[in-house]
Each structure stands twice: as structure tokens, then as C-alpha cells.
N, C-alpha and C positions, 0 to 999 in steps of 0.2 A: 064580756066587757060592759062596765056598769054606760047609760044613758048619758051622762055625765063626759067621762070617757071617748064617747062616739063623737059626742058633736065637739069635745075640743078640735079631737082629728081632723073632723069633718070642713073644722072650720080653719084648719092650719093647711091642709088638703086643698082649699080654694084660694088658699092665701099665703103659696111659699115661698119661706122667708121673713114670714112676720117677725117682729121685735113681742118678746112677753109683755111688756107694758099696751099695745095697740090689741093683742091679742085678749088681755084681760078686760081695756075698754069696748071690745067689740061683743062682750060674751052676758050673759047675765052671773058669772060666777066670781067668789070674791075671789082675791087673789092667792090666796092661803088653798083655795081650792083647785083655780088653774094649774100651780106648782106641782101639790098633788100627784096629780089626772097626767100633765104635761111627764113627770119624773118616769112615770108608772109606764109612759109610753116609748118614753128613750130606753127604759130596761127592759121591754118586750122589743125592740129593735121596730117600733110603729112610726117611729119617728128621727131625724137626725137636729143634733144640736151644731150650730158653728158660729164660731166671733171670725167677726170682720171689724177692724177699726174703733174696737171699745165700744160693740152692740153686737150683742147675741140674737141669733133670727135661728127658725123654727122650718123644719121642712120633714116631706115625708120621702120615704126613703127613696124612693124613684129615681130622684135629681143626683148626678154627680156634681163629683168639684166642679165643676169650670160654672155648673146652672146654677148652684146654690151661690158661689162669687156673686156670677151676673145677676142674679136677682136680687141680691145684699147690692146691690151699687146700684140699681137702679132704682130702687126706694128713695137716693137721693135726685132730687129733682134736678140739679144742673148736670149730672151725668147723665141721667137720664135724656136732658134738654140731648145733649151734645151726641149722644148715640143717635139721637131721632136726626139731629143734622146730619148725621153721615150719613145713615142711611136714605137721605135725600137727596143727600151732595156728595157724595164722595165719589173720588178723593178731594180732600180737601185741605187748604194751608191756615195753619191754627190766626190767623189775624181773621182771615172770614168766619171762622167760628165767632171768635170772642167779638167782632163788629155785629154778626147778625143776633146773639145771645146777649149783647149788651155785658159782658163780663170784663175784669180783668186778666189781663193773661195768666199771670199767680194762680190766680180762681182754675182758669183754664186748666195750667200744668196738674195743678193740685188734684182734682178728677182724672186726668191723664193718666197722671204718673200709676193710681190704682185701675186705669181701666186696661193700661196696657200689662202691668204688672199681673194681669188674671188673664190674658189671649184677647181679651177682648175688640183692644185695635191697638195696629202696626203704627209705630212712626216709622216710616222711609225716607231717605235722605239721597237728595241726587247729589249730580256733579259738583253743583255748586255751595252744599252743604244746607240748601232747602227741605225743611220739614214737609212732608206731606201725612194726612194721615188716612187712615182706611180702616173701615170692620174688618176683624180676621175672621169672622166667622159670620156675612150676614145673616143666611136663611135663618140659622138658629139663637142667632141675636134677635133676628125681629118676630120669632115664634114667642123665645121669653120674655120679652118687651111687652107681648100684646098683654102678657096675665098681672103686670104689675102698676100698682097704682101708688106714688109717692103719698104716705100718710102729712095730717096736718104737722106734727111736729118734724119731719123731718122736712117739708118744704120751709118750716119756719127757720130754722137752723141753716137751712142753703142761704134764705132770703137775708138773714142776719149776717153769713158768713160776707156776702156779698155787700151788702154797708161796709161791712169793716173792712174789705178789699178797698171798696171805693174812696172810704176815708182817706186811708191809707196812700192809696193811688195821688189823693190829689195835697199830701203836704210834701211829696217828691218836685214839687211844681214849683 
């Protein structure tokens, strides 16, 4: 395997789930090169490819489905926020989230809806048809929590989404 080759891996290896754009700025290779390198290692099975929500991210083969999700969703930074709330607070009723995150509740569902849609936390509903929510899987949610660090573009994109909630929020007023 050319030198080239190695350190793509190498560097997809400490970083899975990267997106090919973060991947290419991280690298000194051009991007006609990464593609390459990155093809050559999906068709030796050195690596796996998956979309989540209209962004493709990179991992090596190790990670099943539920790691490769979780780590695609924790790259965005308000899921990310709201996973670290749980596992400090939970269980938890989604108005203390969205009061201690500063979000709207929109924003809130919106991360929800994909975090529960992959195992990653239960809504529970009691008697009185109260949301609680919870990790379904702490210990190995906050194992892959620890390896992932939301890129500048995709905090940008949370921070943006989040104006336009807020906008939003306040001509309902």
C-alpha cells in the first residue's frame, strides 16, 4: 500500500466518520488525490462509506451500524451538546434541555427525532403522557463521544440553524 494510502487511513482511523471535505482540508493532498487513495480503500474493504442526512463520512471497518450513526450525529455540535446533557442529567424532560442549551424546542425535536431514530436515546412517556428522555446505551455512547470532535463547518451550520430557529421562534410572538 502506496505511503499516500497509509496516512489517508491512518488519518480516517483517528477520525471516524470524517466528512471527505474535512478529510481533504486536514491532509496535505489535493482532492483528486484523497478520492483516489480514499476509492482504492473502500474496494480493498480498508474502509466503510455511509450517508447520514446528505453528508457522507468515512470509517474503518471496526465500527458497526449503530458507532458509525453515532458518530455521523455527534459531529453535529447541538446533538452532540444534548447527548452530553443526558449523560449528566438523566433522565431528563426536553424543556430542561432546551432551557439549559439555550435552544428551541424545533431545534431540540429535530436532533431527537435522528438521535432516537439510531438507539441512541429512549423517549419514555408516563401516566400522564410526560416525555422523559434517556441514553439507551450510556457506557458506549460516552466511549464514542469521547473520540469525536464537531468540525468548524458543521458547528457553523448548528449555530446558523439555531438563528433561524430563534428568528423564527420570535415572529410566533
Amino acid at each position: 500500500m502506496s505511503d499516500t494510502r497509509q496516512q489517508i487511513q491512518a488519518r480516517i482511523g483517528t477520525n471516524a466518520g470524517v466528512h471527505f471535505n474535512e478529510l481533504v482540508r486536514e491532509s496535505d493532498f489535493a482532492p483528486g488525490q484523497v478520492q483516489y487513495h480514499v476509492r482504492r480503500l473502500l474496494d480493498d474493504d480498508r474502509l466503510v462509506r455511509e450517508e447520514f442526512y446528505g453528508r457522507t463520512h468515512y470509517y474503518p471497518p471496526e465500527y458497526d451500524e449503530w458507532e458509525r450513526a453515532a458518530l455521523a450525529l455527534f459531529r453535529r455540535e447541538t446533538a452532540r451538546e444534548i447527548v452530553v446533557y443526558l449523560i449528566e442529567h438523566e433522565p431528563a424532560a426536553p424543556d430542561d434541555i432546551t432551557a439549559a442549551l439555550d435552544i428551541a424546542r424545533s431545534t431540540l425535536e429535530y436532533h431527537l427525532d435522528r438521535l432516537v431514530d439510531h438507539d441512541l436515546v429512549e423517549k419514555r412517556y408516563d401516566e400522564r403522557n410526560r416525555v422523559t428522555l434517556e441514553l439507551a446505551a450510556p457506557e458506549a455512547t460516552g466511549r464514542l463521544l469521547a473520540t469525536v470532535t464537531p468540525t468548524v463547518p458543521d458547528r457553523l451550520l448548528d449555530r446558523f440553524t439555531r438563528l433561524v430557529d430563534e428568528l423564527l421562534a420570535g415572529t410566533d410572538e
